[in-house]
N, C-alpha and C positions, 0 to 999 in steps of 0.2 A: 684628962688625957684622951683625946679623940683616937680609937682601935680604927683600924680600916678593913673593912668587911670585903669579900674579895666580888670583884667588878658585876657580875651577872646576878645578883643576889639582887639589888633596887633595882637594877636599870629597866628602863621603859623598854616598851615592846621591841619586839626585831620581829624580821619575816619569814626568818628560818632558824631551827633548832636544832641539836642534836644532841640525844639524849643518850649515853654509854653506857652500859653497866658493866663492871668488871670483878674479880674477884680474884684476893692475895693469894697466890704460891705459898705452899705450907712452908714452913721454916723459913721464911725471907728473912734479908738486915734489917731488923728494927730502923737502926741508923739510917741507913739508905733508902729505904723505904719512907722515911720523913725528909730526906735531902728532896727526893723525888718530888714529892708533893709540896714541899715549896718553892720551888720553880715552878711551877705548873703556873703563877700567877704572874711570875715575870716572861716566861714564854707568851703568854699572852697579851700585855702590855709589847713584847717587841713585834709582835705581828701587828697588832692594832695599828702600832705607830707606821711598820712598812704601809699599810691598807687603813686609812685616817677615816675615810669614806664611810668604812663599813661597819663601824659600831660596834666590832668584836669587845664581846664581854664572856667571862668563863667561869664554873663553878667545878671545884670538885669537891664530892660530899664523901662522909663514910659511914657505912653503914654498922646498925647496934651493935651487931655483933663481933667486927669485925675492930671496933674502938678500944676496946682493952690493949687488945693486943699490941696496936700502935702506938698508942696515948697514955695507957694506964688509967685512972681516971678519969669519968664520963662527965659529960655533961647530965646534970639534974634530972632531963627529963626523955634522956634518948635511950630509948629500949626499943623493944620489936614490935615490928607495927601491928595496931589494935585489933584485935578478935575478939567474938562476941557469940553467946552461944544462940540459935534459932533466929538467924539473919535468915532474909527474907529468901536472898540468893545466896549464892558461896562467895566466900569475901576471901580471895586467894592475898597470902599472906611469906610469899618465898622468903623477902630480903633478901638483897644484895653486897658484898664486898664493901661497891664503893661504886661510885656516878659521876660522869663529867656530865655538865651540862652546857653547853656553848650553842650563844645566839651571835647572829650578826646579819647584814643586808643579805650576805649571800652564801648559800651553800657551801662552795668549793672553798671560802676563805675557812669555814666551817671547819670540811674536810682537814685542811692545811694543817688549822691547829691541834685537831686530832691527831694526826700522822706526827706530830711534831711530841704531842704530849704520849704519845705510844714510845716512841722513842726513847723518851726522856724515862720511863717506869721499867720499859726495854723486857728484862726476863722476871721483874716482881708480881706484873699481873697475868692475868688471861682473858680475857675479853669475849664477854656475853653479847646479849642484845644489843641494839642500835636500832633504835629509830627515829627517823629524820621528819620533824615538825614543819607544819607550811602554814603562813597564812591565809586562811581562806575567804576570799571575799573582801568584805569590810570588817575583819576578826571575828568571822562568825563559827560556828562550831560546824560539821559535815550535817548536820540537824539540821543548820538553816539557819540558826538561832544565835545573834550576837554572844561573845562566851565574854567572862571576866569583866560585866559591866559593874559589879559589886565592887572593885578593885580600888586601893586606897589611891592616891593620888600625890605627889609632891612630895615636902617631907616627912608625910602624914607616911608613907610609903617603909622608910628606915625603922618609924617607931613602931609599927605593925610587925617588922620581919625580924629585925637584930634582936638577939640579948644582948640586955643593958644589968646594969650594974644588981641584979638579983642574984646574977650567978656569975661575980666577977673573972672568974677565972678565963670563962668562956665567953665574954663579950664582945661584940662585935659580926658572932657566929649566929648561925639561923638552923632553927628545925627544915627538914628537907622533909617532904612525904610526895611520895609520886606513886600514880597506878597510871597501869594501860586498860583502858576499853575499847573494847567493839562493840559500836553499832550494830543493831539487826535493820540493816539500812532499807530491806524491802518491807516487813512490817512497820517500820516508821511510815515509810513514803507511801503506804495503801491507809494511813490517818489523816482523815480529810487536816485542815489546818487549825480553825477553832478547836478542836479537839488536844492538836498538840501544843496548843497553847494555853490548855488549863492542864498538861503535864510539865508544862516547862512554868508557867505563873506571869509571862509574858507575851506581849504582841509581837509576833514574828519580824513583819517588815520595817515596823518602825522603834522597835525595843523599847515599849512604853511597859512596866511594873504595874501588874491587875492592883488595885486596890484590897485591904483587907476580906471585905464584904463579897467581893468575885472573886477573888484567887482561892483556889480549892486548899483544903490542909494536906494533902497528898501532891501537891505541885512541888518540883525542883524547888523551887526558891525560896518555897514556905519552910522547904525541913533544911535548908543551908544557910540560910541566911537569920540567927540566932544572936537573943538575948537575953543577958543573965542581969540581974542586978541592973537592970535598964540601960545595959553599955553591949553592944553590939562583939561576938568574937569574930575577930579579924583575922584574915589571914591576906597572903600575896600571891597573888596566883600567875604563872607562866605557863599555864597550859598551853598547848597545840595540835592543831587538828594534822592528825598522818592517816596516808594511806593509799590504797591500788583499787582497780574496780575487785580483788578479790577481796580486799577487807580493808573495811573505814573505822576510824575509832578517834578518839582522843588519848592524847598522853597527857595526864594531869599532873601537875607540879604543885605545889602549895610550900611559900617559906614563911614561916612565922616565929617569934620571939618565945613562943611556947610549945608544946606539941597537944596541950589541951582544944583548943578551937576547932584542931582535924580531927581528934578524936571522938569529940562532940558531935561534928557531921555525918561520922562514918554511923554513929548510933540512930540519930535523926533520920538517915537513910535508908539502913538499912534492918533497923527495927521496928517491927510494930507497936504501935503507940497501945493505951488503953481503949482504942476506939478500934485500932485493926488498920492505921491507918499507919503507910510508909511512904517512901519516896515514891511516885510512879513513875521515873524515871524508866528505874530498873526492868519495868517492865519491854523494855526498848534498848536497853545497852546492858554491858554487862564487864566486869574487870577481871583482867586474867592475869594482873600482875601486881604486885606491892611490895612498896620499901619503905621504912625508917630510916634516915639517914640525918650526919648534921653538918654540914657547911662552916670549918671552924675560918676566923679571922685569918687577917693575911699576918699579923704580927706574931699569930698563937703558931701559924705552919711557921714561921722564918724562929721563933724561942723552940720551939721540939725539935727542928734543924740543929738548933747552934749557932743563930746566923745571928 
Protein backbone atom coordinates (compact mmCIF):
# COMPACT_ATOMS: atom_id res chain seq x y z
CA UNK A 1 0.00 0.00 0.00
CA UNK A 2 1.68 3.28 -1.24
CA UNK A 3 1.23 6.10 2.30
CA UNK A 4 1.47 9.58 0.74
CA UNK A 5 4.02 11.72 2.45
CA UNK A 6 2.70 15.32 2.60
CA UNK A 7 3.62 17.56 -0.58
CA UNK A 8 6.87 19.67 0.51
CA UNK A 9 8.74 16.75 2.00
CA UNK A 10 10.34 15.48 -2.01
CA UNK A 11 9.42 18.28 -3.94
CA UNK A 12 12.23 19.85 -5.92
CA UNK A 13 13.37 23.22 -5.17
CA UNK A 14 11.09 26.51 -5.07
CA UNK A 15 12.44 30.15 -4.71
CA UNK A 16 10.86 31.03 -1.64
CA UNK A 17 10.27 29.53 1.82
CA UNK A 18 8.78 30.08 4.87
CA UNK A 19 9.75 28.65 7.74
CA UNK A 20 7.09 28.92 11.04
CA UNK A 21 7.73 27.85 14.30
CA UNK A 22 4.85 27.60 16.76
CA UNK A 23 4.01 26.29 19.94
CA UNK A 24 0.58 24.35 21.61
CA UNK A 25 -1.52 26.24 24.21
CA UNK A 26 -1.28 24.42 27.39
CA UNK A 27 -4.55 22.26 27.83
CA UNK A 28 -5.71 22.32 23.92
CA UNK A 29 -8.34 19.49 22.33
CA UNK A 30 -6.35 16.65 21.67
CA UNK A 31 -9.06 16.04 19.22
CA UNK A 32 -8.97 19.26 17.48
CA UNK A 33 -5.84 19.87 17.53
CA UNK A 34 -5.32 16.58 15.15
CA UNK A 35 -8.59 17.82 13.13
CA UNK A 36 -6.33 20.88 12.73
CA UNK A 37 -3.48 19.51 11.41
CA UNK A 38 -5.06 17.39 8.88
CA UNK A 39 -6.41 19.94 6.97
CA UNK A 40 -3.32 21.74 6.79
CA UNK A 41 -2.67 19.40 3.62
CA UNK A 42 -5.94 19.81 1.92
CA UNK A 43 -5.67 23.71 2.48
CA UNK A 44 -2.96 23.40 0.56
CA UNK A 45 -3.75 21.24 -2.23
CA UNK A 46 -6.83 23.87 -2.66
CA UNK A 47 -4.51 26.92 -3.01
CA UNK A 48 -2.20 25.07 -5.25
CA UNK A 49 -5.01 24.20 -7.49
CA UNK A 50 -6.44 28.15 -7.31
CA UNK A 51 -2.37 29.20 -8.07
CA UNK A 52 -1.33 26.01 -10.54
CA UNK A 53 1.70 28.04 -11.57
CA UNK A 54 3.20 28.31 -8.27
CA UNK A 55 4.30 24.90 -6.99
CA UNK A 56 2.85 25.49 -3.53
CA UNK A 57 3.94 22.57 -1.53
CA UNK A 58 3.55 22.53 2.56
CA UNK A 59 4.93 20.62 5.56
CA UNK A 60 3.88 20.82 9.02
CA UNK A 61 6.14 18.87 11.45
CA UNK A 62 5.96 18.26 15.28
CA UNK A 63 8.36 18.79 17.40
CA UNK A 64 9.91 15.71 20.27
CA UNK A 65 8.45 16.97 22.73
CA UNK A 66 5.62 18.20 21.85
CA UNK A 67 4.44 14.45 20.18
CA UNK A 68 3.30 12.65 23.08
CA UNK A 69 0.93 14.76 23.90
CA UNK A 70 -0.63 14.70 20.46
CA UNK A 71 0.07 11.26 19.03
CA UNK A 72 0.87 9.26 22.15
CA UNK A 73 3.41 7.13 20.61
CA UNK A 74 6.50 8.29 18.83
CA UNK A 75 8.20 7.56 16.20
CA UNK A 76 11.44 5.30 16.85
CA UNK A 77 13.69 7.75 16.53
CA UNK A 78 12.26 11.30 17.29
CA UNK A 79 13.65 12.84 20.56
CA UNK A 80 15.36 16.14 21.16
CA UNK A 81 17.69 17.41 19.10
CA UNK A 82 21.43 16.14 19.56
CA UNK A 83 23.93 17.70 22.10
CA UNK A 84 27.27 16.92 22.68
CA UNK A 85 29.55 17.80 25.47
CA UNK A 86 32.92 20.15 24.37
CA UNK A 87 31.40 21.26 20.90
CA UNK A 88 33.62 23.38 19.47
CA UNK A 89 30.97 26.37 19.54
CA UNK A 90 27.46 26.19 21.37
CA UNK A 91 25.27 24.08 19.65
CA UNK A 92 21.89 25.85 20.72
CA UNK A 93 19.29 23.24 21.20
CA UNK A 94 15.52 25.18 22.14
CA UNK A 95 13.09 22.85 20.16
CA UNK A 96 10.01 23.91 18.86
CA UNK A 97 6.21 22.97 19.35
CA UNK A 98 5.84 22.39 15.81
CA UNK A 99 6.85 24.00 12.07
CA UNK A 100 5.07 24.83 8.88
CA UNK A 101 7.26 24.86 6.27
CA UNK A 102 5.96 26.16 2.76
CA UNK A 103 7.70 26.68 -0.58
CA UNK A 104 6.42 27.88 -3.80
CA UNK A 105 7.38 30.50 -6.89
CA UNK A 106 6.22 33.18 -4.85
CA UNK A 107 6.23 34.81 -1.61
CA UNK A 108 2.74 36.28 -1.06
CA UNK A 109 1.03 32.72 -2.42
CA UNK A 110 3.50 31.72 0.72
CA UNK A 111 2.00 34.29 2.77
CA UNK A 112 -1.68 33.23 1.66
CA UNK A 113 -1.20 29.86 2.86
CA UNK A 114 0.00 30.70 6.06
CA UNK A 115 -2.69 33.17 6.87
CA UNK A 116 -5.07 30.38 5.78
CA UNK A 117 -3.36 27.60 7.98
CA UNK A 118 -3.26 30.28 11.04
CA UNK A 119 -6.74 30.34 10.79
CA UNK A 120 -7.44 27.02 10.53
CA UNK A 121 -5.12 26.13 14.24
CA UNK A 122 -6.98 29.60 15.10
CA UNK A 123 -6.57 29.75 19.24
CA UNK A 124 -4.38 26.08 19.62
CA UNK A 125 -1.19 27.69 18.64
CA UNK A 126 1.11 30.77 19.32
CA UNK A 127 3.39 31.64 16.74
CA UNK A 128 7.11 32.02 17.11
CA UNK A 129 9.75 32.82 14.54
CA UNK A 130 9.38 33.14 10.81
CA UNK A 131 11.76 33.44 8.57
CA UNK A 132 11.23 33.90 4.99
CA UNK A 133 14.01 31.92 2.57
CA UNK A 134 15.08 33.24 -0.99
CA UNK A 135 16.99 31.99 -3.66
CA UNK A 136 19.97 33.41 -4.13
CA UNK A 137 21.76 33.46 -7.15
CA UNK A 138 22.05 30.16 -8.90
CA UNK A 139 20.98 28.33 -5.33
CA UNK A 140 23.97 29.64 -3.86
CA UNK A 141 24.35 30.14 -0.13
CA UNK A 142 24.88 34.20 1.10
CA UNK A 143 28.83 32.56 1.24
CA UNK A 144 28.94 32.60 -2.50
CA UNK A 145 28.87 29.11 -2.61
CA UNK A 146 26.48 26.67 -4.52
CA UNK A 147 24.44 25.09 -1.36
CA UNK A 148 22.71 21.48 -1.59
CA UNK A 149 24.89 20.08 -4.45
CA UNK A 150 25.23 16.72 -2.40
CA UNK A 151 21.31 16.45 -2.73
CA UNK A 152 19.69 13.05 -3.90
CA UNK A 153 17.94 13.46 -7.01
CA UNK A 154 14.59 11.66 -8.49
CA UNK A 155 13.39 8.83 -6.85
CA UNK A 156 16.46 8.38 -5.18
CA UNK A 157 14.94 11.59 -3.28
CA UNK A 158 11.62 9.69 -1.36
CA UNK A 159 14.08 6.74 -0.55
CA UNK A 160 16.67 9.08 1.36
CA UNK A 161 13.64 11.20 3.18
CA UNK A 162 10.49 8.81 4.00
CA UNK A 163 10.25 6.01 6.44
CA UNK A 164 9.53 2.91 4.96
CA UNK A 165 8.35 -0.15 6.36
CA UNK A 166 11.09 -0.40 9.51
CA UNK A 167 8.75 1.62 11.48
CA UNK A 168 5.50 0.73 9.91
CA UNK A 169 3.37 2.56 11.86
CA UNK A 170 4.96 5.87 10.82
CA UNK A 171 5.59 5.43 7.15
CA UNK A 172 5.45 7.70 4.72
CA UNK A 173 6.80 10.34 7.53
CA UNK A 174 10.22 12.08 7.48
CA UNK A 175 12.72 13.15 10.33
CA UNK A 176 12.62 17.18 10.26
CA UNK A 177 15.93 18.82 11.67
CA UNK A 178 16.36 22.57 10.91
CA UNK A 179 18.87 25.26 12.52
CA UNK A 180 19.31 28.91 11.82
CA UNK A 181 22.63 30.45 11.29
CA UNK A 182 24.37 33.60 10.92
CA UNK A 183 26.95 34.40 9.01
CA UNK A 184 29.89 36.55 10.19
CA UNK A 185 29.49 38.14 6.73
CA UNK A 186 32.42 40.62 7.07
CA UNK A 187 35.01 38.25 8.34
CA UNK A 188 33.99 35.93 5.62
CA UNK A 189 34.26 38.67 2.92
CA UNK A 190 38.04 39.97 4.27
CA UNK A 191 38.96 35.82 3.24
CA UNK A 192 40.62 36.22 0.11
CA UNK A 193 38.78 33.25 -2.15
CA UNK A 194 41.18 30.17 -2.32
CA UNK A 195 41.17 30.39 1.24
CA UNK A 196 37.36 30.01 1.46
CA UNK A 197 37.46 27.40 -0.56
CA UNK A 198 39.68 24.95 1.41
CA UNK A 199 36.85 25.94 4.15
CA UNK A 200 34.09 24.95 2.13
CA UNK A 201 36.10 21.86 0.09
CA UNK A 202 34.84 23.36 -3.19
CA UNK A 203 35.56 25.79 -6.21
CA UNK A 204 33.41 28.74 -5.57
CA UNK A 205 32.45 29.84 -9.15
CA UNK A 206 32.23 26.75 -10.80
CA UNK A 207 31.17 24.18 -7.98
CA UNK A 208 33.80 21.78 -8.82
CA UNK A 209 34.41 19.10 -5.32
CA UNK A 210 38.67 19.33 -4.33
CA UNK A 211 39.60 15.86 -4.80
CA UNK A 212 40.63 13.78 -1.70
CA UNK A 213 44.48 14.74 -1.86
CA UNK A 214 43.55 18.90 -1.85
CA UNK A 215 40.48 19.05 0.17
CA UNK A 216 41.57 19.71 3.75
CA UNK A 217 39.98 17.28 6.72
CA UNK A 218 38.71 20.39 8.27
CA UNK A 219 36.65 21.44 4.98
CA UNK A 220 32.62 21.65 5.07
CA UNK A 221 32.33 18.87 2.93
CA UNK A 222 34.91 16.50 4.22
CA UNK A 223 33.06 16.40 7.87
CA UNK A 224 29.34 16.37 6.09
CA UNK A 225 29.62 14.41 3.64
CA UNK A 226 30.07 10.63 5.44
CA UNK A 227 30.47 7.09 5.04
CA UNK A 228 29.81 4.17 7.01
CA UNK A 229 29.99 0.64 5.89
CA UNK A 230 30.96 2.15 2.44
CA UNK A 231 27.31 3.51 1.77
CA UNK A 232 27.27 7.26 1.99
CA UNK A 233 24.52 8.87 5.01
CA UNK A 234 21.96 10.76 3.13
CA UNK A 235 19.92 13.20 3.92
CA UNK A 236 17.43 15.92 1.89
CA UNK A 237 18.16 19.13 2.26
CA UNK A 238 15.74 22.46 1.77
CA UNK A 239 17.86 24.85 3.03
CA UNK A 240 17.56 28.63 2.31
CA UNK A 241 19.44 31.58 2.27
CA UNK A 242 17.47 34.56 4.45
CA UNK A 243 18.17 37.81 5.36
CA UNK A 244 18.66 41.92 5.61
CA UNK A 245 22.03 43.86 5.40
CA UNK A 246 21.64 43.57 9.35
CA UNK A 247 21.96 39.82 9.44
CA UNK A 248 22.53 36.97 6.68
CA UNK A 249 22.35 33.44 7.58
CA UNK A 250 21.09 30.32 6.33
CA UNK A 251 18.07 28.31 7.66
CA UNK A 252 18.82 24.68 7.36
CA UNK A 253 16.38 22.10 6.85
CA UNK A 254 17.31 18.51 6.52
CA UNK A 255 14.36 15.41 5.89
CA UNK A 256 15.64 12.12 6.24
CA UNK A 257 14.07 8.55 6.79
CA UNK A 258 16.36 8.45 9.93
CA UNK A 259 17.46 10.90 12.32
CA UNK A 260 20.90 9.23 12.51
CA UNK A 261 22.82 10.88 9.34
CA UNK A 262 22.04 14.51 11.12
CA UNK A 263 23.16 13.42 14.10
CA UNK A 264 26.41 12.09 12.66
CA UNK A 265 27.02 15.55 11.08
CA UNK A 266 26.32 17.54 13.92
CA UNK A 267 29.30 15.49 15.64
CA UNK A 268 31.67 15.70 12.49
CA UNK A 269 31.16 19.40 12.81
CA UNK A 270 31.22 20.26 15.66
CA UNK A 271 33.59 17.94 17.48
CA UNK A 272 37.04 17.65 17.41
CA UNK A 273 38.39 14.82 15.91
CA UNK A 274 41.71 12.91 17.48
CA UNK A 275 43.88 15.18 15.46
CA UNK A 276 41.94 18.50 16.73
CA UNK A 277 40.42 18.82 13.66
CA UNK A 278 36.48 20.13 13.14
CA UNK A 279 34.42 21.71 10.71
CA UNK A 280 36.03 25.17 9.73
CA UNK A 281 33.08 26.27 8.76
CA UNK A 282 32.21 27.39 12.13
CA UNK A 283 34.74 29.43 12.31
CA UNK A 284 32.53 31.83 9.91
CA UNK A 285 28.92 31.07 10.91
CA UNK A 286 27.33 30.19 13.71
CA UNK A 287 23.47 28.59 14.84
CA UNK A 288 21.24 30.21 17.07
CA UNK A 289 18.49 27.87 16.79
CA UNK A 290 17.53 24.07 16.59
CA UNK A 291 14.72 21.71 16.30
CA UNK A 292 13.80 17.95 16.09
CA UNK A 293 10.79 17.66 14.59
CA UNK A 294 8.95 14.80 12.38
CA UNK A 295 6.70 15.29 9.29
CA UNK A 296 4.03 12.37 9.88
CA UNK A 297 2.21 11.15 6.42
CA UNK A 298 -0.82 12.50 5.10
CA UNK A 299 -2.94 9.22 5.80
CA UNK A 300 -1.18 9.00 9.54
CA UNK A 301 -2.80 13.09 10.15
CA UNK A 302 -6.24 12.11 8.32
CA UNK A 303 -6.34 8.17 11.00
CA UNK A 304 -5.40 10.59 14.45
CA UNK A 305 -8.26 12.74 12.80
CA UNK A 306 -10.88 10.09 12.30
CA UNK A 307 -11.15 10.77 8.84
Amino acid sequence: MTVLAQSGVCAEARPYASFIAFEWRDGIDRAKARLALAQIPELTQALAELYPDTGLCSVVAIGAHAWHDLFGAKPAELNGFPGFADTVIALPRPDIGGLLHIRSERQDINLELAKHIADQLGALAIWGEQINGFRYLDQRDLTGFVDGTENPEGEARAEVALVGEEDAEFSGGSYLHVQRWVHNMSKWQSVPVAEQEQVIGRTKLDDIEMDDEHKPSTAHIARVVIEEDGKELEILRHSMPYGHLGEMGLMFASYARSAKPFTRMLEMMFLRDGEGHYDHLLDYSRPVSGASLFAPSIDFLKRMAGR
